[in-house]
PyMOL Python script that loads the backbone (N, CA, C, O; Angstrom):
from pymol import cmd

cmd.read_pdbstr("""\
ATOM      1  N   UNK A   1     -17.257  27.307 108.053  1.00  0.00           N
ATOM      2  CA  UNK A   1     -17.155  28.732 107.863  1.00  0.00           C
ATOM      3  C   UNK A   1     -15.736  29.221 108.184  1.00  0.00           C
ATOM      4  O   UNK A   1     -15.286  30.232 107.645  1.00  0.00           O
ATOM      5  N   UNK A   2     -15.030  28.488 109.074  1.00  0.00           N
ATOM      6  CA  UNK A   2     -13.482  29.150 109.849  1.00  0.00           C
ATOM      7  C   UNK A   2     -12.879  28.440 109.166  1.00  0.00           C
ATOM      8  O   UNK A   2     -11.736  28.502 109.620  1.00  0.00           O
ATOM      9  N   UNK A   3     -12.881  27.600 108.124  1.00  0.00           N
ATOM     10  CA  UNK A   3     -11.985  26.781 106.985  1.00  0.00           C
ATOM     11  C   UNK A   3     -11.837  28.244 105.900  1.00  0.00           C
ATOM     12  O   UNK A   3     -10.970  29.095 105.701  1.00  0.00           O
ATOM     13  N   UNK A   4     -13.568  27.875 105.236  1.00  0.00           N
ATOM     14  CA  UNK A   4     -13.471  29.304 104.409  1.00  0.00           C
ATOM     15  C   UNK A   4     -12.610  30.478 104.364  1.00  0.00           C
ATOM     16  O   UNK A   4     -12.082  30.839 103.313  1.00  0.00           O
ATOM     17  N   UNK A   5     -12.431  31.169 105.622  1.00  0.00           N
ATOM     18  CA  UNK A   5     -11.891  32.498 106.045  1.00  0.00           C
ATOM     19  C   UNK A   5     -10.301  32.395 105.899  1.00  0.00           C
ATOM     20  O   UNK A   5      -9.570  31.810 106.699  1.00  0.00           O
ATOM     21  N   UNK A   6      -9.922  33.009 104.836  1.00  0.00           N
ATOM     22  CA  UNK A   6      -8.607  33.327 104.810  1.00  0.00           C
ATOM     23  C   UNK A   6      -7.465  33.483 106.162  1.00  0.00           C
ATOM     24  O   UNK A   6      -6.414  32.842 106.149  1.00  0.00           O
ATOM     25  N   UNK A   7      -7.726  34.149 106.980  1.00  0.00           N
ATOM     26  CA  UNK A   7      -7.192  34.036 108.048  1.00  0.00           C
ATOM     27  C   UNK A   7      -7.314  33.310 109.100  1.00  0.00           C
ATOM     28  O   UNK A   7      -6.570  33.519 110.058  1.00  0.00           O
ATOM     29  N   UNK A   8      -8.057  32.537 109.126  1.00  0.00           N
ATOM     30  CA  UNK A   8      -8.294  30.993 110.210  1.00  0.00           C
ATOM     31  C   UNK A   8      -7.531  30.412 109.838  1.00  0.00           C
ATOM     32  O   UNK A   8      -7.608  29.914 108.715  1.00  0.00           O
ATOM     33  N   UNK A   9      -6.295  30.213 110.779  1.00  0.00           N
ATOM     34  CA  UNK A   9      -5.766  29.443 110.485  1.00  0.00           C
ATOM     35  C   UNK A   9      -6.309  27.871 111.252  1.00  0.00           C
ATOM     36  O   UNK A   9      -7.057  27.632 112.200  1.00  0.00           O
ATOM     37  N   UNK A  10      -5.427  26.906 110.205  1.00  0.00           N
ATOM     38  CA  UNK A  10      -6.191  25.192 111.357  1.00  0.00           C
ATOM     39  C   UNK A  10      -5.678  24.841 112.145  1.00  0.00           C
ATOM     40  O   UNK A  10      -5.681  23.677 112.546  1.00  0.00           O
ATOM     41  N   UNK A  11      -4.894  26.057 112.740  1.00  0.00           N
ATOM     42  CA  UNK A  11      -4.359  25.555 113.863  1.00  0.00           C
ATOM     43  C   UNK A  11      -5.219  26.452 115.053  1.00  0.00           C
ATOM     44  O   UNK A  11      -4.618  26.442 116.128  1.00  0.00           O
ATOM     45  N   UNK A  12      -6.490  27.214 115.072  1.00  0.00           N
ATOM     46  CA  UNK A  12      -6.881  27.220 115.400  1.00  0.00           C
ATOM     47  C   UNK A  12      -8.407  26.547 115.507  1.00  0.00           C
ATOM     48  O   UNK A  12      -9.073  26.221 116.490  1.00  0.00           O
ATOM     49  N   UNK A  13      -8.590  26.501 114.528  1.00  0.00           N
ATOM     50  CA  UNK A  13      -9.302  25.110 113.563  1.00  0.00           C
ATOM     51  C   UNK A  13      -9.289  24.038 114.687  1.00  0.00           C
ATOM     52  O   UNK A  13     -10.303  23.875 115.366  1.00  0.00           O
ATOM     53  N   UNK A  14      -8.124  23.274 114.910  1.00  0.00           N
ATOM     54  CA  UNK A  14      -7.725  22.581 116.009  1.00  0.00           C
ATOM     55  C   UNK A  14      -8.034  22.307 117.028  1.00  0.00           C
ATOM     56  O   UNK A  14      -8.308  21.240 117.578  1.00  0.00           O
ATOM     57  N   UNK A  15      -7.984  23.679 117.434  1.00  0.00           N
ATOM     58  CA  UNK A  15      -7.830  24.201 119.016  1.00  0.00           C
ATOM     59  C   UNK A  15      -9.693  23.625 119.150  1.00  0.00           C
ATOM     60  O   UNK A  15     -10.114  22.680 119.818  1.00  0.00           O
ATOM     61  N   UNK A  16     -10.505  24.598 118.250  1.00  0.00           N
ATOM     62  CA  UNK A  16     -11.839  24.798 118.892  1.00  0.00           C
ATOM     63  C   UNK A  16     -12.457  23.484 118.402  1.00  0.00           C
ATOM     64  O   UNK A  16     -13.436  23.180 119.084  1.00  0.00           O
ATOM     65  N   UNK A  17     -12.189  22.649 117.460  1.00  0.00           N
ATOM     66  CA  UNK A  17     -13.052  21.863 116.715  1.00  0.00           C
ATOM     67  C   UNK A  17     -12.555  20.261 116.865  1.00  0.00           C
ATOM     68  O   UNK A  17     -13.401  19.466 116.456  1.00  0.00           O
ATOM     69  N   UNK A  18     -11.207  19.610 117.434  1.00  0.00           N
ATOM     70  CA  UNK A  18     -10.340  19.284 117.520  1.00  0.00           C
ATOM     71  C   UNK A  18     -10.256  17.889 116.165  1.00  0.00           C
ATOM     72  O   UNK A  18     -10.025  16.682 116.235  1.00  0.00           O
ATOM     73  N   UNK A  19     -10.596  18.891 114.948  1.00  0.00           N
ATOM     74  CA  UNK A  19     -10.216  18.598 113.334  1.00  0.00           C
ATOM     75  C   UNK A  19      -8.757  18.558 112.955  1.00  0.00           C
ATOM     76  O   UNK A  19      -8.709  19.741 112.618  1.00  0.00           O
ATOM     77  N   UNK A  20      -7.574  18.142 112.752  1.00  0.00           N
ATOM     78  CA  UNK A  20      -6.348  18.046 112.381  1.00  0.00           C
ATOM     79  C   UNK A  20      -7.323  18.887 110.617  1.00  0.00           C
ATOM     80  O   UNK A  20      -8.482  18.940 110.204  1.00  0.00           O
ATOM     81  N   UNK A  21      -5.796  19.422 110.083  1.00  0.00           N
ATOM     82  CA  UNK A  21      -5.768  20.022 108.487  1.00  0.00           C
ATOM     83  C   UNK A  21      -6.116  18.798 107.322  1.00  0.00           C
ATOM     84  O   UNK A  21      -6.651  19.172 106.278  1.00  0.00           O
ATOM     85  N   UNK A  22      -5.941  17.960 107.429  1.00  0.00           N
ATOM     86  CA  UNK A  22      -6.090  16.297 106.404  1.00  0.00           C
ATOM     87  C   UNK A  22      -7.902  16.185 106.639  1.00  0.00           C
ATOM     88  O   UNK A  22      -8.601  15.946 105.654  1.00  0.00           O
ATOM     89  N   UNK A  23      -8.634  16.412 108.228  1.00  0.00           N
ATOM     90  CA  UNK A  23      -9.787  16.043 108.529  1.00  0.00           C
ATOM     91  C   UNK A  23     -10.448  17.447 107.935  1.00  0.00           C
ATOM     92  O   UNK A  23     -11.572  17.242 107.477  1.00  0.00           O
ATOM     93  N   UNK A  24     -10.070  18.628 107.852  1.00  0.00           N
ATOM     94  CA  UNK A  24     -10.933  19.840 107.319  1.00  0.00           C
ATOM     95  C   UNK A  24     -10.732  19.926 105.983  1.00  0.00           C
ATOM     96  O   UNK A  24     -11.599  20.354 105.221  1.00  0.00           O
ATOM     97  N   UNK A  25      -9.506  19.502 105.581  1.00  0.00           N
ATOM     98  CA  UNK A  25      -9.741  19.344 103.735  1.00  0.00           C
ATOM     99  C   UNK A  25     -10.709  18.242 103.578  1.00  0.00           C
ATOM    100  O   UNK A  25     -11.537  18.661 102.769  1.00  0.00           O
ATOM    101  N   UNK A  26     -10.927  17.419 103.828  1.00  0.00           N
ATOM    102  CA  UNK A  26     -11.508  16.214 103.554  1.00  0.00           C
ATOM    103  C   UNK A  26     -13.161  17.003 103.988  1.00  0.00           C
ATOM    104  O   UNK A  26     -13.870  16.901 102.987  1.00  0.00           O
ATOM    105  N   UNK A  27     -13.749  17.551 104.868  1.00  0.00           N
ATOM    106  CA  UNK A  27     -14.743  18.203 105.089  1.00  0.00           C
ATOM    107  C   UNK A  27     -15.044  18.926 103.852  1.00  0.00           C
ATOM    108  O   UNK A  27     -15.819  18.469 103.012  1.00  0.00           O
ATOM    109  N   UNK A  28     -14.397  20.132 103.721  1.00  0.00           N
ATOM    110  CA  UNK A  28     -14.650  20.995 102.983  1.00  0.00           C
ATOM    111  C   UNK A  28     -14.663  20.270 101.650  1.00  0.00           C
ATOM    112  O   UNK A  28     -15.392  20.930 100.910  1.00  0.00           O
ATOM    113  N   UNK A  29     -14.089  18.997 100.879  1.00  0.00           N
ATOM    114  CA  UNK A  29     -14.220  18.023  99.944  1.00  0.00           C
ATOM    115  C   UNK A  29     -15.770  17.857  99.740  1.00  0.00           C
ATOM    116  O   UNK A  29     -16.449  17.834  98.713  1.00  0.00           O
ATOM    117  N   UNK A  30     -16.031  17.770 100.804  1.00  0.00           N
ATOM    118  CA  UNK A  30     -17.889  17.034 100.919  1.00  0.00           C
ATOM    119  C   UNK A  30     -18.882  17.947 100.728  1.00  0.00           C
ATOM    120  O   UNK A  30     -19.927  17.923 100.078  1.00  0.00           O
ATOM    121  N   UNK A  31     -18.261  18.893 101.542  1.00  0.00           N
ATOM    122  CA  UNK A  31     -19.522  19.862 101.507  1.00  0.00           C
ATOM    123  C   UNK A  31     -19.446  21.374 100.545  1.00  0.00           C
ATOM    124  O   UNK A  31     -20.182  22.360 100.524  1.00  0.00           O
ATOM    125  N   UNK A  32     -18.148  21.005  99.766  1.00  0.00           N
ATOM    126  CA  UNK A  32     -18.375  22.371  98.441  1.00  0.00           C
ATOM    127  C   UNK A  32     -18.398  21.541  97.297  1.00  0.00           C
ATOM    128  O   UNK A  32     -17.968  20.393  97.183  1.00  0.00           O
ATOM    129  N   UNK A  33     -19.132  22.497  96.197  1.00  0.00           N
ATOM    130  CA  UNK A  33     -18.698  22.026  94.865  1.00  0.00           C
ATOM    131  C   UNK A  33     -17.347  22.333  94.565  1.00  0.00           C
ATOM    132  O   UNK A  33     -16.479  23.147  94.881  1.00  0.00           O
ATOM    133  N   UNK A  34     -17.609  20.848  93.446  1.00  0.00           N
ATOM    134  CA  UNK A  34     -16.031  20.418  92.832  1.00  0.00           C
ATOM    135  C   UNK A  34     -15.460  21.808  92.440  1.00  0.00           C
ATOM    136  O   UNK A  34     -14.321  22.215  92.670  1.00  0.00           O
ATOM    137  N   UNK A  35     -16.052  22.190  92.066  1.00  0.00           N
ATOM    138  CA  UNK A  35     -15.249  23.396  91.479  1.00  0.00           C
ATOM    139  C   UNK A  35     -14.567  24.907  92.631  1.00  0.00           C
ATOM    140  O   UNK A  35     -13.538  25.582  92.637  1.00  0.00           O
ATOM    141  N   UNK A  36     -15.707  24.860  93.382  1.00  0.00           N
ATOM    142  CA  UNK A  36     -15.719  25.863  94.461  1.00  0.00           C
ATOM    143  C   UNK A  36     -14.263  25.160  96.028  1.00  0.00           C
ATOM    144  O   UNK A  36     -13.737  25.906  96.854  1.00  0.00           O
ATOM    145  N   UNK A  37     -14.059  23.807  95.923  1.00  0.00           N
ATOM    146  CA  UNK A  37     -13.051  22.997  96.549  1.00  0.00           C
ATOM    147  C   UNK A  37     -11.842  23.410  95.908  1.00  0.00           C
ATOM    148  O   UNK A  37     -10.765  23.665  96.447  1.00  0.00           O
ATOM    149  N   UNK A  38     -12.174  23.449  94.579  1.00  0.00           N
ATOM    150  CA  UNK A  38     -10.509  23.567  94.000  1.00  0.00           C
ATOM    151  C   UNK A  38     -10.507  25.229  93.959  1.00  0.00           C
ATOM    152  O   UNK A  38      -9.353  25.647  93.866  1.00  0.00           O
ATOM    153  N   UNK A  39     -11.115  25.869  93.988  1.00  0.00           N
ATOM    154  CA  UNK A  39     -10.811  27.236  94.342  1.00  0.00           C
ATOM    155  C   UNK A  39     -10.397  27.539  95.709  1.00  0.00           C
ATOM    156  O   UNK A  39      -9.674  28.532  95.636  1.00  0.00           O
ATOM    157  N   UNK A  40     -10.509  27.163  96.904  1.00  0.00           N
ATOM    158  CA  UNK A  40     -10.201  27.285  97.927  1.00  0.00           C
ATOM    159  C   UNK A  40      -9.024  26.273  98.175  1.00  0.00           C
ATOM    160  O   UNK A  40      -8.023  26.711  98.740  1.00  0.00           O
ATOM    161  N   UNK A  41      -9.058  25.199  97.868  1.00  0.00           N
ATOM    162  CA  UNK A  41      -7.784  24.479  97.735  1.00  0.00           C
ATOM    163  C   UNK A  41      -6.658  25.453  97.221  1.00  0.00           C
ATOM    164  O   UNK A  41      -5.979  25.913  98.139  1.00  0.00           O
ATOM    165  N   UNK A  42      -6.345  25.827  96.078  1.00  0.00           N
ATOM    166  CA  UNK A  42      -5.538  26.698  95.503  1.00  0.00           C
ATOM    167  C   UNK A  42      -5.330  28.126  96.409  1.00  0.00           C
ATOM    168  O   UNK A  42      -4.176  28.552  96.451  1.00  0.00           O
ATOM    169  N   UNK A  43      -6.014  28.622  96.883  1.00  0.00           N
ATOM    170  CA  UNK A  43      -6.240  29.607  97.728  1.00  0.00           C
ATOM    171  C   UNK A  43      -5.323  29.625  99.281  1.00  0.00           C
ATOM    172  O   UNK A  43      -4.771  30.468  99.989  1.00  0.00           O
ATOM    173  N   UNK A  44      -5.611  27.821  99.287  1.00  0.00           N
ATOM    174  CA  UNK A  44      -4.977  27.873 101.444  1.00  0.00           C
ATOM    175  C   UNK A  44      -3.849  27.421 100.838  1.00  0.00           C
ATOM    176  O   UNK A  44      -3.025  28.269 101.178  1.00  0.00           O
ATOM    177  N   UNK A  45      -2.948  26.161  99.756  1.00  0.00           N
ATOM    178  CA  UNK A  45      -2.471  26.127  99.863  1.00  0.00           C
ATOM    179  C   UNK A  45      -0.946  26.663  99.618  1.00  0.00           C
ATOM    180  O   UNK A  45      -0.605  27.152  98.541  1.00  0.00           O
ATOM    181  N   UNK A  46       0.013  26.504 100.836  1.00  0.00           N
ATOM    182  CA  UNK A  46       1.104  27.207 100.758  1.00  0.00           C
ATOM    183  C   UNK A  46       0.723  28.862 101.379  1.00  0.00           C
ATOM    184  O   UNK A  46       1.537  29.786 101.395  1.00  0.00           O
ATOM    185  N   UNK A  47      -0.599  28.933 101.826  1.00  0.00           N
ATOM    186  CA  UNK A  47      -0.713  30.344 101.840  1.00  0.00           C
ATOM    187  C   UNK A  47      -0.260  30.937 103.823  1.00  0.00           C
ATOM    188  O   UNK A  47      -1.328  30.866 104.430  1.00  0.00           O
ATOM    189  N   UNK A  48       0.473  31.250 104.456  1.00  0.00           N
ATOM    190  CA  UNK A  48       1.330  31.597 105.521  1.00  0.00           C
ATOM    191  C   UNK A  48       0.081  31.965 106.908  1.00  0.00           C
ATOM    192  O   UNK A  48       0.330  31.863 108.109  1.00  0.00           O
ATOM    193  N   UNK A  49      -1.495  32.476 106.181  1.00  0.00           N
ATOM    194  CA  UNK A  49      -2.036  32.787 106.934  1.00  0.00           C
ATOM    195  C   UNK A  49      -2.956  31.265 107.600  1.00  0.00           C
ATOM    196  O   UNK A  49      -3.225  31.104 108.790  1.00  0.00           O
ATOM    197  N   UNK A  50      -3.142  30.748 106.999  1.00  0.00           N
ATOM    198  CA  UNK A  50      -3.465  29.199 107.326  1.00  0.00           C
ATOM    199  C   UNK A  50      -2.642  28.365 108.357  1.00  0.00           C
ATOM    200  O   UNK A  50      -3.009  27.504 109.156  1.00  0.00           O
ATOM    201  N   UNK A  51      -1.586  28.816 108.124  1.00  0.00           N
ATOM    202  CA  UNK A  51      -0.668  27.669 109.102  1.00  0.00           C
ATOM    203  C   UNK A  51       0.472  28.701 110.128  1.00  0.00           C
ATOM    204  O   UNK A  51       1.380  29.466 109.804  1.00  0.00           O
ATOM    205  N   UNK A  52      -0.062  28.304 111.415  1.00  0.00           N
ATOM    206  CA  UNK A  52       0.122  29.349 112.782  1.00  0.00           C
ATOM    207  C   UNK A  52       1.464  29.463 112.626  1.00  0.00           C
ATOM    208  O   UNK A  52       1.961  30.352 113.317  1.00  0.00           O
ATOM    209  N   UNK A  53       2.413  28.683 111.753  1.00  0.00           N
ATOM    210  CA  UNK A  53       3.878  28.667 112.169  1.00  0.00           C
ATOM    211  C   UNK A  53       4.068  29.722 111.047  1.00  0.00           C
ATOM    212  O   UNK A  53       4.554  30.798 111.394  1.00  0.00           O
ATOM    213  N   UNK A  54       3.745  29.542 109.754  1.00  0.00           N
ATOM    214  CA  UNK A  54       4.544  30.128 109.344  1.00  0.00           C
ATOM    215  C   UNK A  54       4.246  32.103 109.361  1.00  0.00           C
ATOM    216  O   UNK A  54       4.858  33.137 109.093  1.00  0.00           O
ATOM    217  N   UNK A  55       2.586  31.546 109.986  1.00  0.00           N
ATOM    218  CA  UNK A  55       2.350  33.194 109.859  1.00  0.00           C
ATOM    219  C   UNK A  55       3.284  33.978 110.980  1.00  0.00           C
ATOM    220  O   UNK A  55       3.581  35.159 110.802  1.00  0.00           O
ATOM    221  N   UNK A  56       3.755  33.201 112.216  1.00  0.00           N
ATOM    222  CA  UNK A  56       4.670  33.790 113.107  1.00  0.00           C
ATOM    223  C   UNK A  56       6.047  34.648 112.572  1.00  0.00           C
ATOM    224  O   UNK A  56       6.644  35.657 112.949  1.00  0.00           O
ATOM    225  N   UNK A  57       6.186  33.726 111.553  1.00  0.00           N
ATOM    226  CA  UNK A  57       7.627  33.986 110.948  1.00  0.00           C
ATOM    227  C   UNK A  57       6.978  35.591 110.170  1.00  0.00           C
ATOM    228  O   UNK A  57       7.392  36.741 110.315  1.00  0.00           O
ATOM    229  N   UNK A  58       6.002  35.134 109.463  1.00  0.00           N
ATOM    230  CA  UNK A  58       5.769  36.710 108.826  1.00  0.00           C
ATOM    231  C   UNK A  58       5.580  37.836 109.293  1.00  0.00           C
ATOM    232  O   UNK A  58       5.943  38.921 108.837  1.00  0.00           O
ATOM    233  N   UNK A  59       4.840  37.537 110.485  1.00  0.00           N
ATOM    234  CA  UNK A  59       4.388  39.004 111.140  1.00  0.00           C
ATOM    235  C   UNK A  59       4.970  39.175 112.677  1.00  0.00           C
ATOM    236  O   UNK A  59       5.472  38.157 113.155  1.00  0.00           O
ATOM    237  N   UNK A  60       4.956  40.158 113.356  1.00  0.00           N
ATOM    238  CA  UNK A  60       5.745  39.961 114.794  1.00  0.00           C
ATOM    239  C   UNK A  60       4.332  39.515 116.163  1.00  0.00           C
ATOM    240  O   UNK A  60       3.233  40.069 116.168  1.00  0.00           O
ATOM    241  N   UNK A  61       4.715  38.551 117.067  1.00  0.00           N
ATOM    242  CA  UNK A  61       3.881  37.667 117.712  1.00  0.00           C
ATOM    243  C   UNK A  61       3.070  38.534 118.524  1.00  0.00           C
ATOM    244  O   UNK A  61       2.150  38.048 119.183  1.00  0.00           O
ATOM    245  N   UNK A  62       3.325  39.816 118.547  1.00  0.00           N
ATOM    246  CA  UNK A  62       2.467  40.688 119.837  1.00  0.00           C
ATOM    247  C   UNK A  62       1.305  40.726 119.217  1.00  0.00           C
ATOM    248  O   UNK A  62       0.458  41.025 120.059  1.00  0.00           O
ATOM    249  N   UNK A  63       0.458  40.462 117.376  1.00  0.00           N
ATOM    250  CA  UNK A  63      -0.994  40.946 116.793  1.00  0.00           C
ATOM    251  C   UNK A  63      -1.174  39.553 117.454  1.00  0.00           C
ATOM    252  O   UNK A  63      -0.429  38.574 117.484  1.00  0.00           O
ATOM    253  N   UNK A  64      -2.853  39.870 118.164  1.00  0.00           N
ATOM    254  CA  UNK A  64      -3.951  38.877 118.058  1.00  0.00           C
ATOM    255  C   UNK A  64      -4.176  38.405 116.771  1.00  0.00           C
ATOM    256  O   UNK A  64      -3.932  38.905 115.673  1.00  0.00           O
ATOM    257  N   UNK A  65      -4.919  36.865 117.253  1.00  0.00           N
ATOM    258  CA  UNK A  65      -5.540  36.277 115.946  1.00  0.00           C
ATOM    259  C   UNK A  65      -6.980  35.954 116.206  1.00  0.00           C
ATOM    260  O   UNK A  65      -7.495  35.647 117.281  1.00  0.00           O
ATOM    261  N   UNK A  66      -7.541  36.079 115.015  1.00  0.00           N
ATOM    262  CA  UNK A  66      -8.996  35.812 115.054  1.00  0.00           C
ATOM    263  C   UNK A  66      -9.359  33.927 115.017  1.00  0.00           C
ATOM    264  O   UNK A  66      -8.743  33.009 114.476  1.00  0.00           O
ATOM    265  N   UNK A  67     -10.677  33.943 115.888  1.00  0.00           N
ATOM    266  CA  UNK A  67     -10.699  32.235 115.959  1.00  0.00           C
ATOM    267  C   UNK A  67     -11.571  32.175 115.374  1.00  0.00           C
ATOM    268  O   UNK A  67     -11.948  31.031 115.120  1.00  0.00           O
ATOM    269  N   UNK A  68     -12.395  33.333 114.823  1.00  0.00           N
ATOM    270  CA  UNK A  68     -13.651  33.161 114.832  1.00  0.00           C
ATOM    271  C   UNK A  68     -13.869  33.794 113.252  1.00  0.00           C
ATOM    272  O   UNK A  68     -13.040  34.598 112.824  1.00  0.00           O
ATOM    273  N   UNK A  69     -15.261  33.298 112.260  1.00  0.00           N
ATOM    274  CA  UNK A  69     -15.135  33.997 111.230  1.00  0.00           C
ATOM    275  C   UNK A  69     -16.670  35.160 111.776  1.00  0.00           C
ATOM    276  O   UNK A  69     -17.414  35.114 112.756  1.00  0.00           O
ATOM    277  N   UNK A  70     -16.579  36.262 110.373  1.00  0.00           N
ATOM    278  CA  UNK A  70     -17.328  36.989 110.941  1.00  0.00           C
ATOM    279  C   UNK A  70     -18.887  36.495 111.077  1.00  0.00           C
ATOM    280  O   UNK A  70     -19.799  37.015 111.719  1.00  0.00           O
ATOM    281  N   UNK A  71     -18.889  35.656 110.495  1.00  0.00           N
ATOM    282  CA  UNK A  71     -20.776  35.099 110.473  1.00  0.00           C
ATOM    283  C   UNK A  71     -20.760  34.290 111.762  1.00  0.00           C
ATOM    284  O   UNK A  71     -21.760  33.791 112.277  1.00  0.00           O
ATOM    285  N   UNK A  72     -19.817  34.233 112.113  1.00  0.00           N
ATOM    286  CA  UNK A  72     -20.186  32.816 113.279  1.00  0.00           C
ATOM    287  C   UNK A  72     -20.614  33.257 114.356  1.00  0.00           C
ATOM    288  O   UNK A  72     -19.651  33.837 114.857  1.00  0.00           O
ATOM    289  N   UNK A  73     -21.540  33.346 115.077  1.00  0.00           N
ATOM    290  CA  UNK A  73     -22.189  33.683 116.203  1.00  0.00           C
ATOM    291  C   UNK A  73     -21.375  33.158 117.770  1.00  0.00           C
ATOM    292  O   UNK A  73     -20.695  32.132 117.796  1.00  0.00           O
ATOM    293  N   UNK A  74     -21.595  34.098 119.090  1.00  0.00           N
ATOM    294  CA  UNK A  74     -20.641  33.711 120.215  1.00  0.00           C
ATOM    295  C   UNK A  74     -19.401  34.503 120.521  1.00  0.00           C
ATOM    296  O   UNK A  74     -18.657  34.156 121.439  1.00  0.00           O
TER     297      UNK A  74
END
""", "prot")
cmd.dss("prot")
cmd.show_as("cartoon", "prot")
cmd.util.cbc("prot")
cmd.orient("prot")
């Protein structure tokens, strides 16, 4: 579900699940259709909110980040 979410990035991904980005593509491989993979593939990659570094560079470090998506319970 925190792969799915545009703004999860896997580097928090990481933190809670301790999945590296190579081990959650390869997940999300298994468990979407072919077609619904390459839509989200196209979607994370290169995209700034996915990867903690580059979203730093975009936005200024004082916003919180979400770890969590909204369905996920806790």
């Amino acid at each position: 579900m925190m792969a799915w979410e545009d703004r999860t990035s896997f580097d928090a991904i990481r933190m809670q699940f301790g999945l590296e980005p190579g081990e959650v593509i390869k997940l999300m491989r298994q468990e979407l259709k072919e077609n619904s993979f390459r839509l989200w593939r196209a979607r994370t990659s290169g995209r700034s909110t996915k990867h903690e570094a580059r979203f730093r560079e975009r936005v200024e470090s004082g916003s919180m980040r979400r770890f969590r998506a909204k369905s996920q319970r806790g």
